[in-house]
C-alpha positions in Angstrom: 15.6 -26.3 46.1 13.4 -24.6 43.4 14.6 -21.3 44.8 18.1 -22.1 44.3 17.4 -23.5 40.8 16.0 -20.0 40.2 18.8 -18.0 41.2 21.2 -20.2 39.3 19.2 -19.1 36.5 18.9 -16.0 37.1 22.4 -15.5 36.9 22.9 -17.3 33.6 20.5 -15.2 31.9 21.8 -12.5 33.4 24.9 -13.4 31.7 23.4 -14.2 28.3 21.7 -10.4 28.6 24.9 -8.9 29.2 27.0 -10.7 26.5 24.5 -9.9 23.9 24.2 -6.4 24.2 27.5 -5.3 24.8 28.9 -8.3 22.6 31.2 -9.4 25.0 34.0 -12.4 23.5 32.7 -15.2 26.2 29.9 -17.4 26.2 27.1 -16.3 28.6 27.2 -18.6 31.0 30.8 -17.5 32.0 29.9 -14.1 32.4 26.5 -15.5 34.7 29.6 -17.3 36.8 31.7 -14.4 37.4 28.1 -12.0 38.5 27.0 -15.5 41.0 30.7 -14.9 41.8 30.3 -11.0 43.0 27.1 -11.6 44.3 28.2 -14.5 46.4 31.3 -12.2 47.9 28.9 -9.3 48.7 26.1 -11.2 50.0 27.6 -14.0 51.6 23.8 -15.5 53.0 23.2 -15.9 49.0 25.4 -18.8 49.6 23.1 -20.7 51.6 19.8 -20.1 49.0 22.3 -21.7 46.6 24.1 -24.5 48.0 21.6 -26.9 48.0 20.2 -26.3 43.8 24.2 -26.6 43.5 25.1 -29.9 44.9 22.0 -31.4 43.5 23.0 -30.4 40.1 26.6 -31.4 40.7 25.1 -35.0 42.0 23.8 -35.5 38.4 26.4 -34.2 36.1 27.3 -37.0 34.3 23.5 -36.3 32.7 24.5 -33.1 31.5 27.4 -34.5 29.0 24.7 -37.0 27.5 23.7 -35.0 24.7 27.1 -33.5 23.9 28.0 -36.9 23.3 25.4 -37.3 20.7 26.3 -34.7 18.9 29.8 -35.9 18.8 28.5 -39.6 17.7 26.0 -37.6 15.0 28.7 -35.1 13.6 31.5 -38.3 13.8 30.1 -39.6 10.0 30.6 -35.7 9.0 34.0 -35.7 9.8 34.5 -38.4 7.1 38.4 -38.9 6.0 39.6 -35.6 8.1 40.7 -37.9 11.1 44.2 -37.5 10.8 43.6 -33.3 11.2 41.4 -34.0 14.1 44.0 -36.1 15.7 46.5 -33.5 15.0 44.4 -30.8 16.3 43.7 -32.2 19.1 47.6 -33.3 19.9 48.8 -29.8 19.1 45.8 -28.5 21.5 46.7 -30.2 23.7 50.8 -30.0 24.2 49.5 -26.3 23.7 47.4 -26.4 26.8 50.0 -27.9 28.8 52.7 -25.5 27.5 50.7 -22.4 28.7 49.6 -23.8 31.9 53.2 -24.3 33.0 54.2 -21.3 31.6 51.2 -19.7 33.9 52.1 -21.2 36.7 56.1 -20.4 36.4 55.0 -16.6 36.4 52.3 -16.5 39.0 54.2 -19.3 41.6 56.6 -16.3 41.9 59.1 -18.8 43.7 61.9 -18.9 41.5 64.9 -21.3 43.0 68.9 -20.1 42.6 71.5 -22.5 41.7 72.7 -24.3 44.9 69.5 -25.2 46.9 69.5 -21.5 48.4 65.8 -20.2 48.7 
């Protein structure tokens, strides 16, 4: 399992390297996805080496979100009397969301139905 911890790390610093020097708009880890991702398609034993670190970590998510939550309970008192921005931020984020995703999905489905049930 330490070997697949290893490679998983490996990747995300990988990642971190190459969004720092060639100051790439998404967060590191992202781009340490999308080279596991090639690497997994061209070496396709490298799955194996990784499974195992993977499902272990995925076992044990739910520790991950612990200390966002604590920032969100420690940066709650700085928020202060802005709650009704927040709430509205997070509404119109969210219908926003929602709006693209379906929009998204009309262009990509590429199934688009006539008038009269004729496909």
């Amino acid at each position: 399992m330490l070997p697949a911890f290893a490679i998983l790390l490996l990747f995300q610093c990988l990642g971190e390297a190459l969004v720092f020097l060639f100051r790439f708009p998404i967060p590191g880890p992202v781009a340490g996805m999308l080279l596991l991702l090639a690497a997994l398609v061209a070496w396709p034993r490298l799955h194996d080496a990784v499974e195992q670190g993977a499902n272990e970590l995925l076992r044990h998510l739910s520790l991950l979100f612990v200390p966002a939550g604590v920032g969100i309970v420690v940066a709650a008192s700085s928020v202060g009397g802005h709650w009704v921005a927040v709430a509205a931020g997070l509404v119109v984020s969210t219908l926003l969301t929602l709006a693209v995703t379906a929009l998204v999905l009309k262009a990509t489905s590429g199934t688009d139905r006539k008038e009269g049930g004729d496909v």
